[in-house]
C-alpha positions as CSV (number, residue, x, y, z in Angstrom):
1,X,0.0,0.0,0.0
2,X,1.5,3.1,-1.3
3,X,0.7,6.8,-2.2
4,X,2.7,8.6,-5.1
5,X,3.9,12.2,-3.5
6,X,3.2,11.7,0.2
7,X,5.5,11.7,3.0
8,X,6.7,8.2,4.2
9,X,8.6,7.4,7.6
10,X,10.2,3.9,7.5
11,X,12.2,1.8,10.5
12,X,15.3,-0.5,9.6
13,X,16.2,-2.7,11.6
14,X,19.3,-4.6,10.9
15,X,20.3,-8.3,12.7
16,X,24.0,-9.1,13.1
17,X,25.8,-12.3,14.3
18,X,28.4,-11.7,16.7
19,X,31.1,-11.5,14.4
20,X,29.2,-8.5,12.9
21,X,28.8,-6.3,16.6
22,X,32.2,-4.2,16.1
23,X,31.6,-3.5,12.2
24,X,27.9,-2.7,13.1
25,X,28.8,-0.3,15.7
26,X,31.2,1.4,13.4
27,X,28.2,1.9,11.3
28,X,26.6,4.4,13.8
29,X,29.7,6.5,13.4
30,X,30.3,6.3,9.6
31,X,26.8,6.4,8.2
32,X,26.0,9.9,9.7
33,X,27.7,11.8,6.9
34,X,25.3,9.8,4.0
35,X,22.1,9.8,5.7
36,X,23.1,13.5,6.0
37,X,23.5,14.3,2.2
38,X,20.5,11.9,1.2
39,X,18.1,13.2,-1.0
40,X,14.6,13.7,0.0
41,X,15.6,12.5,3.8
42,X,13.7,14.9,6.2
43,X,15.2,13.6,9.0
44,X,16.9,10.2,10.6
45,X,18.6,8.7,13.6
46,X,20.5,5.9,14.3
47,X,19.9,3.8,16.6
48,X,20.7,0.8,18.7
49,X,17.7,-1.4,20.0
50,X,17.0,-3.5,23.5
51,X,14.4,-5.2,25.2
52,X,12.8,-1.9,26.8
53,X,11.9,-3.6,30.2
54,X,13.9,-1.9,32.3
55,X,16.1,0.8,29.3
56,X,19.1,0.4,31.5
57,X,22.7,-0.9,30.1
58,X,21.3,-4.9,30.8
59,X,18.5,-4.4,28.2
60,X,20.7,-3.4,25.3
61,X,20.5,-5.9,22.2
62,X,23.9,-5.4,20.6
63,X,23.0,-7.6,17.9
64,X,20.0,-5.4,16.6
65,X,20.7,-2.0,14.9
66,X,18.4,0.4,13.7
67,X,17.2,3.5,11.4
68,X,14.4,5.5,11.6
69,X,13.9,8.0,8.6
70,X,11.5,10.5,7.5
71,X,10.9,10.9,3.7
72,X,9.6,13.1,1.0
73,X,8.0,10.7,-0.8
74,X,8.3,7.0,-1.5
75,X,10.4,7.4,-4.8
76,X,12.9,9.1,-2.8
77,X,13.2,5.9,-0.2
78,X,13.5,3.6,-3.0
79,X,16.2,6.0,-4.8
80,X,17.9,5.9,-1.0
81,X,17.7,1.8,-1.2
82,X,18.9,1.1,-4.7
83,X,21.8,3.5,-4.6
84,X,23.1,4.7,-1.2
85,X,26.2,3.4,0.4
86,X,23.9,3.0,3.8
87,X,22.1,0.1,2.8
88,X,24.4,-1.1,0.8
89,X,27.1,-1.5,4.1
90,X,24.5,-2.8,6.4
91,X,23.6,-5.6,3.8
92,X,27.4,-7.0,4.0
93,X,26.9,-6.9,7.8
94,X,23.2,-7.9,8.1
95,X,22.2,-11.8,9.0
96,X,18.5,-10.5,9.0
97,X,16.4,-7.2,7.9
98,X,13.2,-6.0,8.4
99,X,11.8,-2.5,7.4
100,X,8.3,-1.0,7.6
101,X,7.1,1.9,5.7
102,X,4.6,3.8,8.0
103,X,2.4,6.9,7.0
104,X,2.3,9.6,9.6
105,X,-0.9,10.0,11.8
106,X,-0.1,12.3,14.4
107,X,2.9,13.9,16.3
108,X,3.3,15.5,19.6
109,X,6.6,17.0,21.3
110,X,10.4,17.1,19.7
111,X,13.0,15.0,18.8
112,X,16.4,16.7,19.1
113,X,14.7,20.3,19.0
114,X,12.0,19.7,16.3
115,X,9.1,18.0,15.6
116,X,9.9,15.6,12.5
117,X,7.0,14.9,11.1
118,X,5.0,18.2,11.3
119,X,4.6,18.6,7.8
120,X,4.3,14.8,7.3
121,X,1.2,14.3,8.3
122,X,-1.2,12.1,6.5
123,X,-4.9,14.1,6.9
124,X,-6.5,10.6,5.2
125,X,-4.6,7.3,6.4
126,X,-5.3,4.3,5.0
127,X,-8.4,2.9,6.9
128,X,-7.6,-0.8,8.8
129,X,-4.2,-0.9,8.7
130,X,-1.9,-1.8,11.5
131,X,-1.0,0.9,14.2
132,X,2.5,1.6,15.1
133,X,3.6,4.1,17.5
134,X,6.7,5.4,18.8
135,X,7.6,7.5,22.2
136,X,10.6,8.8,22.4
137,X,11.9,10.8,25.6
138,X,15.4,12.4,27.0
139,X,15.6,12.2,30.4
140,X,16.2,14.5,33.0
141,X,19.2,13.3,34.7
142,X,17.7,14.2,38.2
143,X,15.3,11.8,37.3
144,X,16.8,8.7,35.9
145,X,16.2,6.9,39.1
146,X,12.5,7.4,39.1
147,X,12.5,6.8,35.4
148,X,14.4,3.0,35.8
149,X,11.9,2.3,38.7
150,X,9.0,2.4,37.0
151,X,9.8,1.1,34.0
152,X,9.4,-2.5,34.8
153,X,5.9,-2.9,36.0
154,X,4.4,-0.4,32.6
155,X,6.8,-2.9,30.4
156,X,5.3,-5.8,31.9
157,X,1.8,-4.5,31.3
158,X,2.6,-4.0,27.7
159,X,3.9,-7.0,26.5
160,X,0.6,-8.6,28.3
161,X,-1.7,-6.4,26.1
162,X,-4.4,-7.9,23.4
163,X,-3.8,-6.5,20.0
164,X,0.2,-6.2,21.0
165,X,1.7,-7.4,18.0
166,X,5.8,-6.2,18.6
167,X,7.5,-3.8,20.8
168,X,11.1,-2.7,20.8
169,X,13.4,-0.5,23.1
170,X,15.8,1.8,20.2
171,X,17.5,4.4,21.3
172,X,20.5,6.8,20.2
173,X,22.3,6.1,23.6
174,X,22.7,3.0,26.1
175,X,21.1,5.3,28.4
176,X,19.5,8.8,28.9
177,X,17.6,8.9,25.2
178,X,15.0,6.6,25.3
179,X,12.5,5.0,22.6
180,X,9.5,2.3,22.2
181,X,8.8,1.4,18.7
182,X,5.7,-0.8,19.1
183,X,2.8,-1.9,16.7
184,X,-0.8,-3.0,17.3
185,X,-3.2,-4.6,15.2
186,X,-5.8,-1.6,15.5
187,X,-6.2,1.6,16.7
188,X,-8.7,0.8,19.7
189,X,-6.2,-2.1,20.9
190,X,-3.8,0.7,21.5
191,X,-6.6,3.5,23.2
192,X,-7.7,0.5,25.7
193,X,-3.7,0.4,26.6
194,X,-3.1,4.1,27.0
195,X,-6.2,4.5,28.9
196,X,-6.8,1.2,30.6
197,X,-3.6,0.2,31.9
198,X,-3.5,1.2,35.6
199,X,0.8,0.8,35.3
200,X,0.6,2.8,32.1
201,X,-1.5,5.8,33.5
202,X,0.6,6.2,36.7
203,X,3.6,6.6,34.5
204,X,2.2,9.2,32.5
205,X,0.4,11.2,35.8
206,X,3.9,10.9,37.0
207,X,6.3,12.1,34.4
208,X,3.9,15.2,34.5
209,X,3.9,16.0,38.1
210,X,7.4,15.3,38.4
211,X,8.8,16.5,35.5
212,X,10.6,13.8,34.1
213,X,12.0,14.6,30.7
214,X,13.6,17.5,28.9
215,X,12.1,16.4,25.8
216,X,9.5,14.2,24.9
217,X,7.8,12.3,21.2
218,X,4.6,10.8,20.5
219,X,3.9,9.8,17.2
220,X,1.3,7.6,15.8
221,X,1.8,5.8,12.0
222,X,-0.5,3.6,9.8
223,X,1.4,0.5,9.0
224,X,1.6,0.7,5.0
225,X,4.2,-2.4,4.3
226,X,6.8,-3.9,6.1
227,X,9.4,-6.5,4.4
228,X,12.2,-8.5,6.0
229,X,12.1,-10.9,9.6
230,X,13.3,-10.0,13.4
231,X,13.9,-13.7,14.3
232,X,13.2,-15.4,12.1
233,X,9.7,-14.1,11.6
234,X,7.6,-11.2,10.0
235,X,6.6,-9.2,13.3
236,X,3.2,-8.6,11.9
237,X,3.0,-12.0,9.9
């Protein structure tokens, strides 16, 4: 499912063996300088991924790498697929791939200073499709305790959710710049989470009243395609 001329988000993620860890890390460092000259690329971040059920060092997933991008259009991911060196790299490290392409459905908050998918918004999204979302925060320092505390019990609740379909800690730092990619097979599947989960509602009352982030991102996508396996399977198969 695909619309000519509208913006298009995607996530990458890329699985490595452990022979692949150091040339994959290298990666985060060296692919900066393409993703920043890419045509039609709005914005992107690399990332690395863990568990997110507890976003301390124990959850990271060195194995697991990741890019989140923000696009013109469609013609100018594929352009970014069949020619950049990015891609190209990651498929002489990768054991295992999987990318969505998502259409953005709302945003809320920053990512480094902006918003990056103000002017991406989709006013029509395609009707049934999937739901991803991703929240994205930078935490306080002051508050990192608090933060690690009550991440376990709101994790736990998630992954015990109906409609849940994959979830996945990224983040551009082992600690301090935290991020849930997570997709649902419906839009009310995720509104009974947000609202219903007791563990999920104290978190949020809390990071309020106590001011737990310097910058915060919601942001809500319709699943348009995805390609590729995260162990072995299609996430949404």
């Amino acid at each position: 499912m695909r619309y000519d001329g509208a913006p298009v988000a995607t996530l990458h993620l890329f699985g490595v063996s452990g022979a692949g860890v150091a040339r994959a890390l290298l990666r985060m460092g060296l692919d900066r300088a393409p993703l920043a000259s890419t045509p039609g690329l709005r914005f992107s971040k690399l990332l690395g991924t863990g568990s997110g059920r507890t976003f301390t060092l124990r959850d990271a997933d060195p194995r697991r790498w990741g890019l989140f991008g923000v696009w013109d259009d469609a013609a100018a991911l594929d352009a970014f697929e069949a020619g950049s060196p990015v891609p190209r790299a990651w498929a002489g490290i990768a054991d295992e791939r999987w990318r969505a392409e998502l259409a953005p459905v709302r945003s809320r908050g920053r990512w480094a200073g902006r918003d990056p998918l103000a002017s991406a918004l989709w006013t029509q999204p395609p009707a049934g499709a999937s739901v991803a979302v991703l929240t994205r925060a930078r935490i306080r320092s002051s508050r990192s305790l608090a933060f690690w505390r009550a991440v376990p019990p709101v994790s736990a609740d998630l992954h015990r959710q109906p409609g849940l379909r994959y979830a996945i800690g990224i983040g551009e730092a082992p600690v301090g710049l935290q991020a849930t990619f997570s997709v649902w097979d419906s839009a009310a599947d995720l509104t009974a989470y947000a609202y219903g989960g007791d563990p999920h509602r104290q978190a949020i009352r809390r990071t309020r009243d106590e001011g737990w982030y310097a910058e915060e991102l919601f942001s809500r996508f319709a699943v348009l395609a995805r390609e590729g396996t995260v162990n072995g399977v299609d996430p949404l198969g």
